[in-house]
N, C-alpha and C positions, 0 to 999 in steps of 0.2 A: 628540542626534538629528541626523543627517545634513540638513540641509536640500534639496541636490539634489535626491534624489527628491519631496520633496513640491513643488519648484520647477517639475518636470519635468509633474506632474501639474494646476496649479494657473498655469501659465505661458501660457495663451489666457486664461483668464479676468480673468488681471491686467493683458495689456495690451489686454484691449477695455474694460477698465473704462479705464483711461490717458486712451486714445484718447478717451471719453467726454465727457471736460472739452476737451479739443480736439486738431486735429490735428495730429502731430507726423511728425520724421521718424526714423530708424533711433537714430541716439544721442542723440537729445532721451527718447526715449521711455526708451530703457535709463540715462539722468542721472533721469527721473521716478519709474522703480519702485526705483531704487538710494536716490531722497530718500525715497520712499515706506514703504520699511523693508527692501527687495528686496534686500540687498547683495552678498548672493553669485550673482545671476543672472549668466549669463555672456554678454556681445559675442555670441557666436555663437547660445546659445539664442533673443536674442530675434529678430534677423536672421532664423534659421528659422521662426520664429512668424510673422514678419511675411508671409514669403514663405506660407505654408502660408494664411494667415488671410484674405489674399489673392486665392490660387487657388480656394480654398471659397468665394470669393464673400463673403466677410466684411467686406471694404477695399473702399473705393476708392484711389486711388493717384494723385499729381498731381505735378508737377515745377515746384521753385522756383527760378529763376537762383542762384545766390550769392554776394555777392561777395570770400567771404574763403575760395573754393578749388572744387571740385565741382559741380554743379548738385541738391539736394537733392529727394527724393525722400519727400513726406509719404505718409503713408498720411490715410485718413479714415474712419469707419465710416458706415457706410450701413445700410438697413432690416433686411437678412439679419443684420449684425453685432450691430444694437439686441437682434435678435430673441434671438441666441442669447449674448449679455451678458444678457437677461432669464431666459433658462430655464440659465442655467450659475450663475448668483449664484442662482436657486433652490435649485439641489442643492447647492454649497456651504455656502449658511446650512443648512439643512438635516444634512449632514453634519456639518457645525462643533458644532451644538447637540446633538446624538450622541454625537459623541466628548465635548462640555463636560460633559453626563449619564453618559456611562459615566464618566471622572475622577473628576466630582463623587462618583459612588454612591462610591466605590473611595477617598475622602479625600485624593485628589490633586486640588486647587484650586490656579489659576495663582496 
């Protein structure tokens, strides 16, 4: 199975969970979901995620001197983001134990 697409679908919800345990900034976060089991996300998906998660009002966003190149750019989640990290890992578990039922019926167990 292709993972991409379901990367593509499932790629807000992984890094507002991220973000959850604490704030990070653009390649911390994408080195977290890559330890996390995420391997094939790509540099650029999650940068767009970030930007989009962002402008929805989902981040906050704060800047850290650094002293080994750039000035870094955390994001942090905020009320809005809490909010909809609570109603997106709904539908996910939800969906998950769906699809784990329809396998299960069907004799395909992980």
């Amino acid at each position: 199975m292709d993972t991409t697409q379901l990367l593509k679908g499932v790629l807000d919800l992984a890094v507002l969970a991220v973000l959850k345990e604490e704030d990070g900034y653009g390649y911390d976060i994408l080195r977290r979901l890559r330890a996390a089991g995420l391997g094939d996300v790509g540099d650029a998906s999650v940068y767009g995620t970030l930007r989009r998660l962002f402008q929805a009002g989902c981040l906050t966003a704060y800047v850290v001197p650094s002293e080994e190149g750039p000035h870094r750019k955390y994001y942090a989640l905020n009320e809005i983001g809490r909010d909809q990290l609570q109603r997106s890992g709904k539908v996910w578990r939800t969906f998950a134990s769906t699809m784990d039922t329809l396998l299960a019926d069907r004799g395909m167990v992980a």
